[in-house]
N, C-alpha and C positions, 0 to 999 in steps of 0.2 A: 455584215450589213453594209453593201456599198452605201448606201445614203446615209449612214451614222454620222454626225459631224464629232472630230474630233473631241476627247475628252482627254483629262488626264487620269492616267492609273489606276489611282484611289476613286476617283469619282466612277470611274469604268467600273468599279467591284462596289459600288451604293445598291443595296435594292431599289431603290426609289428609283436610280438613275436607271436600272436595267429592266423595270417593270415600264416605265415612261418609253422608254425605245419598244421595250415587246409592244405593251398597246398602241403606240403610232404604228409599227409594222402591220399589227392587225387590225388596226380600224380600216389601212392604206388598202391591205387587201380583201376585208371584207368588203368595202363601200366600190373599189374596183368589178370586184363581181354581181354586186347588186345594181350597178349601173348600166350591164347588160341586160338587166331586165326594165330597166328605167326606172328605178327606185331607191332612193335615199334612205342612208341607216334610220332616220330620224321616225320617216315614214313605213317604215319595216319594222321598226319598233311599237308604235302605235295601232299599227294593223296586228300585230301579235299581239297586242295586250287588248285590242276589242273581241279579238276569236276568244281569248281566254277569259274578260270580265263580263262580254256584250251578254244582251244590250248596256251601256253603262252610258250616263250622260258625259255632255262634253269635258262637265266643270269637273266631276269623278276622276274622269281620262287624266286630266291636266295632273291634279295632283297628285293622282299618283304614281304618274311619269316624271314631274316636278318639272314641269313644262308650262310656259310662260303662257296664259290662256289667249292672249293674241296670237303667238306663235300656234297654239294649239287650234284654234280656228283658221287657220293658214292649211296646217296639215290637214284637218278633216274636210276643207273644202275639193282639196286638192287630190285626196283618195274618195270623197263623193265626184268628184269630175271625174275620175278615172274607172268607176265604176265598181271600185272596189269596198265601198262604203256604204249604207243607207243612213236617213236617218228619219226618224216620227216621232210624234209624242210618244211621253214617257206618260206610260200608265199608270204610273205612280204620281206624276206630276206635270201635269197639261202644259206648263210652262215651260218646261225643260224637251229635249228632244235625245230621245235615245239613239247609240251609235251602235249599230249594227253591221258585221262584216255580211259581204255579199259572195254569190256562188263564186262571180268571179275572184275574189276576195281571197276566197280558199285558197283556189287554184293557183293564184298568184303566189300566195306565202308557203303553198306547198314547194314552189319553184324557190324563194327566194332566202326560204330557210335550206335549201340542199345545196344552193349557191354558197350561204354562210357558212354552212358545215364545210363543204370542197375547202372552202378558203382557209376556214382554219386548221384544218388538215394540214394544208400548208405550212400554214403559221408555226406548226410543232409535228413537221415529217421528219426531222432531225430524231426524234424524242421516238421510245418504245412505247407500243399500248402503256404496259405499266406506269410508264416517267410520263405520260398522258394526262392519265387517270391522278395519280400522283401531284403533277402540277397544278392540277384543276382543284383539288383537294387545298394543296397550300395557298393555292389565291383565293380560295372561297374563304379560307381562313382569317387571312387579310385583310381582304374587301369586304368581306361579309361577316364579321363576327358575330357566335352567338348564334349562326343558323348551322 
């Protein structure tokens, strides 16, 4: 990795230290390819998580994205600008207003989950399907215990 800044040795052989390099290299390259579609991870996050809870209210979204509910109103206004958002009352709660992904919505995150995947293709073209599959396995491990 040309952009690695120098480490010493030991520190070079830490997981911590070699997981914190992997994920800067693949956020650098995910968010690089998502920006050809004019989309931020933040907001490609939140647009995946309404396909998959919507409708779901804003205050919903936030938490369990763990997303600062100012910031979250930032993003949702910013994917209802861009057409890829609805929102209306929540028929469960006239007060609240449910978030709804839009056709183009789809469309968009059909594109910008393929741009993800390309990317991190990249990320681990070094590695065999197997050491793939494998890797994804031992970070889930890690990051995810218990699932």
């Amino acid at each position: 990795m040309a952009d690695t800044p120098y480490a010493p040795r030991h520190i070079r052989a830490l997981p911590s230290w070699l997981l914190g390099r992997a994920a800067a290299r693949g956020h650098r390259l995910v968010a690089e390819a998502l920006a050809g579609e004019g989309m931020r991870m933040m907001h490609h996050a939140v647009l995946s998580a309404v396909e998959e809870l919507g409708p779901v209210s804003q205050a919903e979204l936030g938490r369990t994205l763990h997303i600062d509910p100012k910031d979250m109103v930032a993003i949702v206004n910013e994917l209802q600008r861009d057409g890829l958002v609805t929102r209306s009352p929540d028929p469960r709660d006239r007060r609240k207003n449910a978030i709804e992904i839009s056709t183009d919505g789809r469309r968009r995150l059909r594109r910008t989950r393929q741009l993800g995947d390309e990317a991190n293709a990249q990320l681990t073209e070094d590695l065999t399907p197997a050491e793939r599959e494998q890797l994804v396995a031992l970070l889930t491990r890690i990051a995810l215990p218990g699932e």
